[in-house]
Backbone as CSV, one residue per row, in Angstrom:
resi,resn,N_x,N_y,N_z,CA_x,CA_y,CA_z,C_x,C_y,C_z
1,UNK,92.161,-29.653,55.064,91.408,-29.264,56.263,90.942,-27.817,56.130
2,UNK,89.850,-27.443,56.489,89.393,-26.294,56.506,90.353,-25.032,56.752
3,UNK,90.440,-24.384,56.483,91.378,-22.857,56.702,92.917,-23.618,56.943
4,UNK,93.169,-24.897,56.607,94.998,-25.613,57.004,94.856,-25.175,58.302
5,UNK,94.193,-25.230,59.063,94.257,-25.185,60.750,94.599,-26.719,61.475
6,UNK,95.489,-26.856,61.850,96.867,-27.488,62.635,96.958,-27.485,64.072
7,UNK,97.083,-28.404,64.945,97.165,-28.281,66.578,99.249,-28.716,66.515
8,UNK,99.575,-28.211,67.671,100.818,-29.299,67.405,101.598,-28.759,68.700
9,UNK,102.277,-29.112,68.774,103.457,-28.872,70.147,104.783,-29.055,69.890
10,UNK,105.907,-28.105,70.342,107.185,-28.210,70.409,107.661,-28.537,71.946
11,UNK,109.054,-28.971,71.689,109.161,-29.578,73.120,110.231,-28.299,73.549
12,UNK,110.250,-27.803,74.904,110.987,-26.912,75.327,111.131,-26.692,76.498
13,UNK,112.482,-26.926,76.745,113.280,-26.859,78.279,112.448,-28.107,79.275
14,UNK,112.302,-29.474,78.563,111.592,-30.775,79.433,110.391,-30.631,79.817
15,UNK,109.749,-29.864,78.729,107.996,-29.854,79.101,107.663,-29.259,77.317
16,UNK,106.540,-29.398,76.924,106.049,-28.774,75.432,105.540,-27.512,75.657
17,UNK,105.752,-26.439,74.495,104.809,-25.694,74.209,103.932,-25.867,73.086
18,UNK,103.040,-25.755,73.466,101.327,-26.118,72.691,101.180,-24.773,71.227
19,UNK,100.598,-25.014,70.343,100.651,-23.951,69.374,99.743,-24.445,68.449
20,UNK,98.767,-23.735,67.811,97.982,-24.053,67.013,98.189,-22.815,65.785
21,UNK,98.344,-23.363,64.042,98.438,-22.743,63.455,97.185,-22.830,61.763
22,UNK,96.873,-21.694,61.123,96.007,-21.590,60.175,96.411,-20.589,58.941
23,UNK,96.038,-20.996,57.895,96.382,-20.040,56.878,97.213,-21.045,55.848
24,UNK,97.479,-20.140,54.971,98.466,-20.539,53.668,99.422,-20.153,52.959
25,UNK,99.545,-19.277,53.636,100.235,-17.952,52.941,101.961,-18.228,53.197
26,UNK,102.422,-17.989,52.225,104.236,-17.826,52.447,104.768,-17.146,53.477
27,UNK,103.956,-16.000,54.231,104.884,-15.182,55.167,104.622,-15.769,56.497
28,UNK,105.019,-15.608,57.538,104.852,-16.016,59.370,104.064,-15.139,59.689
29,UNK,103.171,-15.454,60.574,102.608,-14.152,61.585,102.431,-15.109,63.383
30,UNK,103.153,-14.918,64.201,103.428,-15.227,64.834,102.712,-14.218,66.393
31,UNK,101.400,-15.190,66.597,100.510,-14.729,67.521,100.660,-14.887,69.024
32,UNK,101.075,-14.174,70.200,101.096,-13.983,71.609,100.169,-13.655,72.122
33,UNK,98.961,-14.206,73.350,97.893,-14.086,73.548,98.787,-13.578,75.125
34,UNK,97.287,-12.638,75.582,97.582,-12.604,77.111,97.658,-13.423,78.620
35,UNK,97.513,-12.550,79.418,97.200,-13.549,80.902,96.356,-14.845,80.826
36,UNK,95.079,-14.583,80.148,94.292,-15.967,80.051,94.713,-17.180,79.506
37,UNK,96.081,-17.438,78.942,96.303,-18.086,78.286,96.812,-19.143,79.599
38,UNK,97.041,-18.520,81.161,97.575,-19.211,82.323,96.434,-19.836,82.292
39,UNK,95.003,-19.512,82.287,94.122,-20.585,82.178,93.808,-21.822,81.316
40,UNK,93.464,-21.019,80.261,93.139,-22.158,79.363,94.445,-22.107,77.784
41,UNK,95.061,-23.191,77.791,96.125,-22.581,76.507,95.335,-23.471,75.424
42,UNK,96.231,-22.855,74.294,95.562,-23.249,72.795,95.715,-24.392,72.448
43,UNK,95.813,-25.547,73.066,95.898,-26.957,72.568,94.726,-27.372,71.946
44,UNK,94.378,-28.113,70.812,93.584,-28.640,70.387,92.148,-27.530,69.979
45,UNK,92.742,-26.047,69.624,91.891,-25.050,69.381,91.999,-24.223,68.100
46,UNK,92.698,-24.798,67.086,92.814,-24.491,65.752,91.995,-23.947,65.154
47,UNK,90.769,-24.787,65.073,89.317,-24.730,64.685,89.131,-22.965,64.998
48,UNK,89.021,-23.099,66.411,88.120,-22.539,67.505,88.539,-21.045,67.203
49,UNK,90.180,-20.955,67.770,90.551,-19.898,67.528,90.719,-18.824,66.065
50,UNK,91.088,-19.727,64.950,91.359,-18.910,63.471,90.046,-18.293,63.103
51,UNK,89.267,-17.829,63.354,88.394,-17.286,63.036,88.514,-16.066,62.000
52,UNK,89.033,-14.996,63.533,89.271,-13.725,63.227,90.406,-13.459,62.567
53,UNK,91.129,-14.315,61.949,92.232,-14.318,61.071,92.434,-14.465,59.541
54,UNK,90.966,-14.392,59.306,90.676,-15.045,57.634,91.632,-14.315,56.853
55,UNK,91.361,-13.192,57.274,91.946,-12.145,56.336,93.510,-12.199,56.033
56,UNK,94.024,-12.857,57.153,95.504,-13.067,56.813,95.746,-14.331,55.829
57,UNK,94.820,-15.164,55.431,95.239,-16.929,55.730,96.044,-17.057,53.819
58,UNK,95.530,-15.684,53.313,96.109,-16.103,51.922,97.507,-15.780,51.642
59,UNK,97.676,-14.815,52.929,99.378,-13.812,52.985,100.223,-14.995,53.910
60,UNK,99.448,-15.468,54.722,100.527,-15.753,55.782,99.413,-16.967,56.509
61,UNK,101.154,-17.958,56.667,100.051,-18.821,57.800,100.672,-18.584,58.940
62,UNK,99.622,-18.303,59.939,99.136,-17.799,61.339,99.787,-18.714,62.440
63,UNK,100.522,-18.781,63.496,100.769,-19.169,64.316,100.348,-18.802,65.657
64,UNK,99.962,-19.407,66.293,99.110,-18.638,67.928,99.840,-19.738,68.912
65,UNK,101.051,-19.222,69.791,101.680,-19.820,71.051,101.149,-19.775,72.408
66,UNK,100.798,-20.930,73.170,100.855,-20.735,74.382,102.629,-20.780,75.124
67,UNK,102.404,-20.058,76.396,103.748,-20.382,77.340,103.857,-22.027,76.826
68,UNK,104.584,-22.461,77.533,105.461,-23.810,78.082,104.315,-24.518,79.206
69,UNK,104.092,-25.622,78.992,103.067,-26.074,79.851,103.229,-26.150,80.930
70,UNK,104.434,-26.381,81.580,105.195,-26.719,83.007,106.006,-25.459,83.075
71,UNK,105.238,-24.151,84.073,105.821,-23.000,83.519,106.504,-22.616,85.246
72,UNK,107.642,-23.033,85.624,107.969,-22.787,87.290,107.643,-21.323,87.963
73,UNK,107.539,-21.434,88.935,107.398,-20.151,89.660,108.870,-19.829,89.609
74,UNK,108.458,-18.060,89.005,109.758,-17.163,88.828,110.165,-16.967,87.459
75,UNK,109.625,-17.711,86.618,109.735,-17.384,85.414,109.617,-15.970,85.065
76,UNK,110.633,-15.537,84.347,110.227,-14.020,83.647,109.727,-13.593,82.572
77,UNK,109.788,-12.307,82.377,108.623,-12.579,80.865,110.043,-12.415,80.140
78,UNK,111.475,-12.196,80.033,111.941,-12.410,79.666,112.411,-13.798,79.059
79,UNK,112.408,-15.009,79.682,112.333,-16.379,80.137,111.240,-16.821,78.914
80,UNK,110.161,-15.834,78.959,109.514,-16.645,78.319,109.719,-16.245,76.444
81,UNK,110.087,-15.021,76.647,110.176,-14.730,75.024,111.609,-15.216,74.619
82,UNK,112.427,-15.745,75.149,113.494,-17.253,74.958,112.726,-18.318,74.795
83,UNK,111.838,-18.538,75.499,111.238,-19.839,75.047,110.647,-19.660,73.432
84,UNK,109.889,-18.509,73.495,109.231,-18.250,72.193,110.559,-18.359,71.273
85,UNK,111.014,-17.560,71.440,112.433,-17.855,69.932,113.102,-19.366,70.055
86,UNK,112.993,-20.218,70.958,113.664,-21.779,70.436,112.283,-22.184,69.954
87,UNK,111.092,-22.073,70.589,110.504,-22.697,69.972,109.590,-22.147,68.344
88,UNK,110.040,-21.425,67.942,109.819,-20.741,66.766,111.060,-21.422,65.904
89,UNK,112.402,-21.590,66.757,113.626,-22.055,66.040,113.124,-23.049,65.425
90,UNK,112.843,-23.931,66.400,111.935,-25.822,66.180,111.498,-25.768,64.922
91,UNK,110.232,-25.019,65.045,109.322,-25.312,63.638,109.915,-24.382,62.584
92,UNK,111.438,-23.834,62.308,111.536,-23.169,61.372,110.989,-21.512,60.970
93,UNK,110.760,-20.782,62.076,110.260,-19.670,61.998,111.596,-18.772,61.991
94,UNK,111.880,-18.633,60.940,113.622,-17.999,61.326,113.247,-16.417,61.548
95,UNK,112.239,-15.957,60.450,111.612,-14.758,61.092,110.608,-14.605,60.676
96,UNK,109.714,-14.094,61.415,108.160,-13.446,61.315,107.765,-12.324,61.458
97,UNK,106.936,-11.858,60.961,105.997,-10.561,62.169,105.210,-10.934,63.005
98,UNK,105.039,-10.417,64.097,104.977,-10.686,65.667,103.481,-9.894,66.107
99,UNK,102.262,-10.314,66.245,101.745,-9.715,67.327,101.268,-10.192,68.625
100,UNK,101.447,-9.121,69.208,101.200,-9.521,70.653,100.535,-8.808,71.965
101,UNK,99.341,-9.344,72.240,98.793,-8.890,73.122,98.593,-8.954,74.277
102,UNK,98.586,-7.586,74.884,98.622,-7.719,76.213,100.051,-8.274,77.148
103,UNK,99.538,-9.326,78.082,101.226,-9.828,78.318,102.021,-10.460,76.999
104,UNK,101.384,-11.129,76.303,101.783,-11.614,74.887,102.635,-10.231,74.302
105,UNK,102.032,-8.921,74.227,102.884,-7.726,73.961,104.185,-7.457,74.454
106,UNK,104.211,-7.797,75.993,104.974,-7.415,76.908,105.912,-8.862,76.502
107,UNK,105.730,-10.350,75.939,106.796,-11.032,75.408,107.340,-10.721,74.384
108,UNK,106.495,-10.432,73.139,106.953,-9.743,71.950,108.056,-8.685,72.367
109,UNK,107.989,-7.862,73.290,109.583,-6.907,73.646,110.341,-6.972,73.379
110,UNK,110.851,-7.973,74.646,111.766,-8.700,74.944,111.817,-9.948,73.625
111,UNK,111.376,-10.435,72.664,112.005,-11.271,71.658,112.409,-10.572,70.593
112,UNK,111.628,-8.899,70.424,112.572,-8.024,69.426,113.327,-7.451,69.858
113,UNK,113.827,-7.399,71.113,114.757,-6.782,72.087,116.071,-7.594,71.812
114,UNK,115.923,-8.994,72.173,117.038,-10.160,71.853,117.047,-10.945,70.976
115,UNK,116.297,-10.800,69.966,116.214,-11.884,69.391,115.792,-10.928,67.522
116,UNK,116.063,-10.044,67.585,115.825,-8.690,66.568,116.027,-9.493,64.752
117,UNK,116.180,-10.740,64.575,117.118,-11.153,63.554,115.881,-12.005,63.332
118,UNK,114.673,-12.508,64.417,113.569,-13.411,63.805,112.458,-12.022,63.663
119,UNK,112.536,-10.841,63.742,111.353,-10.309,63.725,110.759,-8.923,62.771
120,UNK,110.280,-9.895,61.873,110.237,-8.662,60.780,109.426,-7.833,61.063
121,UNK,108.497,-7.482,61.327,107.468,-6.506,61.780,106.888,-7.149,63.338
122,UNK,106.356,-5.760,64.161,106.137,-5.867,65.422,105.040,-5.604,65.498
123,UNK,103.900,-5.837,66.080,102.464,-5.425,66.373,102.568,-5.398,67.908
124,UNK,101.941,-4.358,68.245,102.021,-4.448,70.363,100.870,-4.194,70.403
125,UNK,99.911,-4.743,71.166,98.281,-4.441,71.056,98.316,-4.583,72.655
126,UNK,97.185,-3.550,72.992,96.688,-3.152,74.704,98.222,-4.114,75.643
127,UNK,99.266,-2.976,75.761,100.149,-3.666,76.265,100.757,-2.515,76.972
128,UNK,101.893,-2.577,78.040,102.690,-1.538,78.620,103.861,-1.938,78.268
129,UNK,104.675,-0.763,78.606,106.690,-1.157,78.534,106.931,-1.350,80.066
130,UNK,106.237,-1.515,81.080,106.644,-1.798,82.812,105.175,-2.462,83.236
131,UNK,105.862,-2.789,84.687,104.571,-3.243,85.254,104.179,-1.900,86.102
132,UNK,102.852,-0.603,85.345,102.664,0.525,86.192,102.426,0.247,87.105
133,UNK,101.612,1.400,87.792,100.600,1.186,88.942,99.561,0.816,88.419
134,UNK,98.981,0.925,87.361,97.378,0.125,86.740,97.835,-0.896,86.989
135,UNK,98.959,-1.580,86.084,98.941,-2.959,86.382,98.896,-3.990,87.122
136,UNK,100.169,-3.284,88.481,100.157,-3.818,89.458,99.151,-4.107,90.549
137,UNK,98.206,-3.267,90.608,97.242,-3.004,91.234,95.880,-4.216,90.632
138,UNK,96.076,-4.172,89.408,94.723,-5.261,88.331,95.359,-6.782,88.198
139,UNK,96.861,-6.872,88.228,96.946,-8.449,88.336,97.091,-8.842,89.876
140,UNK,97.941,-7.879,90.518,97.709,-8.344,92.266,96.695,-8.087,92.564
141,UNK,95.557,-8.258,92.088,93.804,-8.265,92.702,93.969,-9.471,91.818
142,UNK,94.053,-10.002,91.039,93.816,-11.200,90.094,94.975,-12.466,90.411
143,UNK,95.455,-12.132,90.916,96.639,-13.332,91.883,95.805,-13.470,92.966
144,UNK,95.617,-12.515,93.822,94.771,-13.013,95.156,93.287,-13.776,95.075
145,UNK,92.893,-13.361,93.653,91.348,-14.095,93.824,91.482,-15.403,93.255
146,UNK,92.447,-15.685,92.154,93.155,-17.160,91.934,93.545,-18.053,93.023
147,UNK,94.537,-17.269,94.094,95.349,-18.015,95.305,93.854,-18.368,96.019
148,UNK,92.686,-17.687,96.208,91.700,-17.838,97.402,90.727,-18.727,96.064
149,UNK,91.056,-19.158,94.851,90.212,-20.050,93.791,88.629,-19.415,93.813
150,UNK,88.748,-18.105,93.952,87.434,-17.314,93.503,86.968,-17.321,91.812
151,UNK,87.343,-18.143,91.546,87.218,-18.192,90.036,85.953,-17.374,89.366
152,UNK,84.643,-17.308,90.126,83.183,-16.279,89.810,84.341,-14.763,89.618
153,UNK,84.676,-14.709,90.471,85.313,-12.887,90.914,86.205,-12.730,89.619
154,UNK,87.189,-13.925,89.702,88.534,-13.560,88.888,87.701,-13.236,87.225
155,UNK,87.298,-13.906,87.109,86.157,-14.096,85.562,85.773,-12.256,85.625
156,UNK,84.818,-12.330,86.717,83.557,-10.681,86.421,84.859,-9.608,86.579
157,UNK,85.945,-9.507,87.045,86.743,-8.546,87.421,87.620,-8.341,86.344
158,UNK,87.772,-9.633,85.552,88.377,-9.304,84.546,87.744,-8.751,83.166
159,UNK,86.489,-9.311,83.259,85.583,-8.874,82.267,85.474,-7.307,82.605
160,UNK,85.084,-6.378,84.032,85.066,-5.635,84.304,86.028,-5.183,83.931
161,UNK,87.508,-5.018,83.791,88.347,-4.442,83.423,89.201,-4.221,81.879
162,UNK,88.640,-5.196,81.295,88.758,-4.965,80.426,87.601,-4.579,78.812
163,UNK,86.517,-4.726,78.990,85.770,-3.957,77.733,84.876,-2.945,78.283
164,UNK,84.104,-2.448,76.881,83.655,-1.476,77.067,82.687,-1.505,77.622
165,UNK,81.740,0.030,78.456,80.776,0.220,78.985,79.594,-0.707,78.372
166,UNK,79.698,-0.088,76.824,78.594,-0.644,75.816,78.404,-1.945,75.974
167,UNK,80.082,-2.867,76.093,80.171,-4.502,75.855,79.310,-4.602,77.319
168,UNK,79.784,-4.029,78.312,79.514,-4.980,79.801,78.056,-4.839,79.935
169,UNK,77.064,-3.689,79.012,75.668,-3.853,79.558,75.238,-5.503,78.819
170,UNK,75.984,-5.518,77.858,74.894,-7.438,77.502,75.555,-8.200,78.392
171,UNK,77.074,-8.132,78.710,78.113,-9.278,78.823,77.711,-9.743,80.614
172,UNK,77.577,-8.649,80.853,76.538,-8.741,83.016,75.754,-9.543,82.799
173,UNK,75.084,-9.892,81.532,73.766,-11.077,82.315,74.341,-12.502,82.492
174,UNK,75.756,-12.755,81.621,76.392,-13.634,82.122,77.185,-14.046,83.413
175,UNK,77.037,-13.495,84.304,77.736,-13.221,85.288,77.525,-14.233,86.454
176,UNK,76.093,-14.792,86.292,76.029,-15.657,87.424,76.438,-17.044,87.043
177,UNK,76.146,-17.158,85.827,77.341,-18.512,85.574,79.161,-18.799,85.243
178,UNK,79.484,-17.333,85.624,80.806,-17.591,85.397,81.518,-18.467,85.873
179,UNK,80.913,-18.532,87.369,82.197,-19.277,88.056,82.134,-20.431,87.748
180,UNK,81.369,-21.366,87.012,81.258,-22.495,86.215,81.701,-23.017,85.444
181,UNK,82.563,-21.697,84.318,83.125,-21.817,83.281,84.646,-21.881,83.432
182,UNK,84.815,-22.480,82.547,86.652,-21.835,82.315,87.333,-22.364,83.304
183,UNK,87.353,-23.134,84.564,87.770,-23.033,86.253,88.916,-24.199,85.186
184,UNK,90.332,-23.847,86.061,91.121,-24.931,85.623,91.377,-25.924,87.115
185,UNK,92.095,-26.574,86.339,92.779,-27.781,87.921,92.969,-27.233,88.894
186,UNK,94.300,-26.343,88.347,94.993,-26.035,89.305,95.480,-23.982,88.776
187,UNK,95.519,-23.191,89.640,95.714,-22.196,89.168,97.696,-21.244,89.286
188,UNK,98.157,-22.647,89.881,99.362,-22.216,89.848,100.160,-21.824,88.339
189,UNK,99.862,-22.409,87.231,100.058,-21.504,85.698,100.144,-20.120,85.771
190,UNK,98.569,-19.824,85.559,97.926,-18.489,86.088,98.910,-17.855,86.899
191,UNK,98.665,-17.848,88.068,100.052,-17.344,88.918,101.276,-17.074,88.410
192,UNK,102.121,-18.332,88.346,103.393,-17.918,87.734,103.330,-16.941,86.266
193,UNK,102.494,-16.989,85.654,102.384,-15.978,84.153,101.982,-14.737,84.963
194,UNK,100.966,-13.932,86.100,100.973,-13.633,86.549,102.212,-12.432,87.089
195,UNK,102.599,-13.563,88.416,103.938,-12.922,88.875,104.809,-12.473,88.000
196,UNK,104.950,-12.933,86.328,106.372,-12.231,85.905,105.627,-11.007,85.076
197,UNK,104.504,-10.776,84.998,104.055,-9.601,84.368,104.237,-8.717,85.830
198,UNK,104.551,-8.767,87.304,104.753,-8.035,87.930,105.879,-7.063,87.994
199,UNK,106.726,-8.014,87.998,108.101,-8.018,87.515,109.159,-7.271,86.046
200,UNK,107.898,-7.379,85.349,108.012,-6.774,83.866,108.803,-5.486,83.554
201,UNK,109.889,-4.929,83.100,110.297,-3.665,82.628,110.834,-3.678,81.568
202,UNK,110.822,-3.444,80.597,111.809,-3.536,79.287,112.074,-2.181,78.739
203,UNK,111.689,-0.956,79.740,111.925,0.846,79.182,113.733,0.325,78.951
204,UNK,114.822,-0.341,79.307,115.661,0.195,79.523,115.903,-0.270,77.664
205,UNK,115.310,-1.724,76.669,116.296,-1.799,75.865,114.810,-1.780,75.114
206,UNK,113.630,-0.814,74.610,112.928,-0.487,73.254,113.464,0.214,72.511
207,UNK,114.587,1.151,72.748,115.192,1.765,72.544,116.009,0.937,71.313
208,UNK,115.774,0.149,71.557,116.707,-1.099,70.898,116.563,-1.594,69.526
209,UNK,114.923,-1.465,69.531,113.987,-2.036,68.885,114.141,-1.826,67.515
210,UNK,114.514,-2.052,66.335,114.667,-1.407,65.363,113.805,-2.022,63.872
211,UNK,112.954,-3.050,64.351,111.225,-3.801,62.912,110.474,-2.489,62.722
212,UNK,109.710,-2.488,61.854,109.008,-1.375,61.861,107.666,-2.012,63.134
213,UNK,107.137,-0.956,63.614,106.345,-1.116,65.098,105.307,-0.567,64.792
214,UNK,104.289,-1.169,64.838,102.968,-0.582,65.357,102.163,-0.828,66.903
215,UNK,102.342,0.272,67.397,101.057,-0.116,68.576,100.001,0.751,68.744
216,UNK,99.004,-0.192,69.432,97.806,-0.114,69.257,96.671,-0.212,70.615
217,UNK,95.910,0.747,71.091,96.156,0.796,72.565,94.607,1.398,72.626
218,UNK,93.966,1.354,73.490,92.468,1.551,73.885,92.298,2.833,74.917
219,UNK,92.210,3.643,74.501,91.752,5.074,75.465,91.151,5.030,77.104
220,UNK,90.265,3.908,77.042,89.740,3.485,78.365,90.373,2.219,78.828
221,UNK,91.693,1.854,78.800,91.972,0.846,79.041,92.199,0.948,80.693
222,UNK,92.143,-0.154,81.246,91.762,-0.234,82.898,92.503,-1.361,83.058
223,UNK,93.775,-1.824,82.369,94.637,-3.087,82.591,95.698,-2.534,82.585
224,UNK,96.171,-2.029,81.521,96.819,-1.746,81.557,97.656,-0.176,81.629
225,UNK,96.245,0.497,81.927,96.051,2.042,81.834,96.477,3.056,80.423
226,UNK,95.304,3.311,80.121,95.167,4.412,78.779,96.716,5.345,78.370
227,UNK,97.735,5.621,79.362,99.004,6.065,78.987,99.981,5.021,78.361
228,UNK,99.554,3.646,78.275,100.674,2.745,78.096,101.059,2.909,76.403
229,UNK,100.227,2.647,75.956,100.210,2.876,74.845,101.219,3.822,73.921
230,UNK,100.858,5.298,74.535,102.283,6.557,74.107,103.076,6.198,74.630
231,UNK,103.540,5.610,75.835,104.620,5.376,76.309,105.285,4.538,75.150
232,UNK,104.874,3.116,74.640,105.662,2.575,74.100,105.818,3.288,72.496
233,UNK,105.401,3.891,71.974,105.269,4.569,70.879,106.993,5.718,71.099
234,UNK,106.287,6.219,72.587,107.429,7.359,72.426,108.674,6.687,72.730
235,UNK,108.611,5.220,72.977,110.516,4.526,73.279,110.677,3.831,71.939
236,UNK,110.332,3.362,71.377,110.196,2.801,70.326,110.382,3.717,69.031
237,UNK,111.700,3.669,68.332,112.191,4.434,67.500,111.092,4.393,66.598
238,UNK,110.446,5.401,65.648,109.824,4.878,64.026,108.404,4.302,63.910
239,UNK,107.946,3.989,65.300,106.698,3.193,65.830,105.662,4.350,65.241
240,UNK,104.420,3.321,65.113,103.083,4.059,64.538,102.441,3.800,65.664
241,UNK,101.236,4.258,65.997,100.819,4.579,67.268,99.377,4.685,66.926
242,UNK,98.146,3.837,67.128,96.750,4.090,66.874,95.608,4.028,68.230
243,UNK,95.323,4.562,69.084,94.496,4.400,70.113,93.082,4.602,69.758
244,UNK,92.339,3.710,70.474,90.893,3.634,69.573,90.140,4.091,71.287
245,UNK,89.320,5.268,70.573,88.882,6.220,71.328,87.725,5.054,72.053
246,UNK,87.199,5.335,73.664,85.741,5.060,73.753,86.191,3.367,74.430
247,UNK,87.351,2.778,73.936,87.186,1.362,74.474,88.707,0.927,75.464
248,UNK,88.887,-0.566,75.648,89.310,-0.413,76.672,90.625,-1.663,76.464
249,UNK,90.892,-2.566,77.489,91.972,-3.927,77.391,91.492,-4.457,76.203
250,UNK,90.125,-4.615,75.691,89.832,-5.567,74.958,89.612,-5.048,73.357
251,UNK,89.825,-4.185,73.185,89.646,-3.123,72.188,90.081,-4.209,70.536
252,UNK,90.842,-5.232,70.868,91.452,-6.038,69.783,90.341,-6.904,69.527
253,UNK,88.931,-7.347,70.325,87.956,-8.142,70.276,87.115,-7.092,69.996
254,UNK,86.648,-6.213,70.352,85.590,-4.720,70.159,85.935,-3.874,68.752
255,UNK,86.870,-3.618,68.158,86.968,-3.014,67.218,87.094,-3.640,66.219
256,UNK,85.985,-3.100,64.715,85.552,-3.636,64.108,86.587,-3.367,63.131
257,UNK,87.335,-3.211,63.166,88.741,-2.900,62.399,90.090,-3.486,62.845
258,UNK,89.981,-3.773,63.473,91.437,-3.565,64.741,92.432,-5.063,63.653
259,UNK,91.413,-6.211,62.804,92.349,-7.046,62.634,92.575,-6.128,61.104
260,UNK,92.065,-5.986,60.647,92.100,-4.970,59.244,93.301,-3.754,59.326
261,UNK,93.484,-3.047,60.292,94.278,-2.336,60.597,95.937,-2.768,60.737
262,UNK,96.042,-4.265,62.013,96.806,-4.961,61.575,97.213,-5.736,60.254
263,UNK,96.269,-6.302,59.560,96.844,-6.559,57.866,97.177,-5.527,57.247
264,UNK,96.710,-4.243,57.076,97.591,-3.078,56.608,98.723,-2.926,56.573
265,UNK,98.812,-2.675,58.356,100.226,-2.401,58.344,101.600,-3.032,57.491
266,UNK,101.001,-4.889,58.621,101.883,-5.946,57.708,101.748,-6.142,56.652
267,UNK,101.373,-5.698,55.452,101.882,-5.631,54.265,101.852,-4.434,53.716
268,UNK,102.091,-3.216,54.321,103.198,-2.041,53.791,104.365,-2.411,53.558
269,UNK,104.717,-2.075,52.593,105.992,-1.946,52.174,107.154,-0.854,53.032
């Protein structure tokens, strides 16, 4: 099959998690996507998604997790990076390097936090160590326009908040068909992934952290606010630290480097 791109599902805690994987390579790289993933998860997107991964596919084959499909209200993001380590157990991932973005970052933590024995290298991309005041403020506006199924708003607000000036002058002419796109069933997912990024703190155990770390963080970021970034650098023993001037949440889709930068790292010695 083209690029060994794979759909498949593990079963975990009486519901599956969905996972699509690509590449060939002997090593793991074990991919955490953000909030959007409450919308739409990676089932049956192998194809779709490996794109931007070529570059890994001869080192490593690629793994990209959604949550747990049946994800209850109250779940934590702790909760969920347990789920990630049984279901990494499942398919034999005894250890990998980890990236993770965004809330996907904020699971990656907490699984090198507890789980330090599957994770050979760490990648944290546009992510915080708490839920700040940026945050709280950008997903409780994005819970309320879900709960009221504004799906047009939730779409432009998020686009608004996360890329750059440059991206949003083409990306606005799409705007009047958003609310068309993407709309799921039901937005209670969303929500519950949501609520536990509210909830989120892990300052007390990065400290903990001991893979070699890179994070990687956007100067204009408006999600998760432009300080998050040093923050986790400065708790994080040994961590490398790259902020890409000028852009913003989305800086991992906008920078024409950003996956190049990550293959570096992971294969330093």
């Amino acid at each position: 099959m083209l690029w060994n791109a794979k759909n498949g599902s593990v079963p975990i805690g009486g519901t599956e998690m969905n996972y699509v994987s690509f590449g060939r390579g002997k090593k793991a790289l074990v991919l955490l996507p953000g909030l959007s993933d409450g919308l739409a998860n990676v089932k049956g997107k192998a194809l779709l998604l490996a794109g931007p991964y070529r570059l890994f596919f001869d080192n490593y084959t690629v793994y990209m997790f959604s949550r747990k499909n049946a994800l209850p209200a109250g779940t934590s993001i702790r909760d969920m990076a347990a789920d990630q380590a049984a279901a990494m157990a499942r398919l034999g991932l005894d250890r990998a390097s980890v990236l993770g973005v965004s809330q996907g970052g904020m699971i990656a933590q907490y699984l090198a936090i507890d789980h330090p024995e599957m994770v050979e290298k760490l990648v944290l991309a546009v992510t915080a160590p708490c839920a700040n005041d940026v945050v709280r403020g950008c997903v409780g506006h994005w819970i309320d326009l879900a709960r009221r199924g504004d799906h047009r708003q939730l779409m432009i607000d998020t686009a608004e908040k996360s890329y750059s000036e440059a991206k949003l002058k083409s990306y606005r002419r799409i705007y009047p068909i958003l609310g068309f796109v993407g709309r799921p069933a039901s937005y209670d997912r969303f929500i519950a992934n949501a609520e536990a990024i509210l909830a989120f703190d892990a300052r007390g155990g990065l400290g903990d952290i001991t893979c070699p770390t890179l994070v990687l963080g956007g100067a204009e970021d408006r999600t998760v606010g432009p300080e998050a970034a040093g923050q986790l650098h400065d708790a994080i023993p040994g961590s490398r630290l790259y902020v890409y001037p000028g852009l913003g949440h989305n800086a991992y889709e906008e920078a024409p480097d950003f996956y190049r930068r990550v293959f570096d790292f992971l294969q330093r010695a």
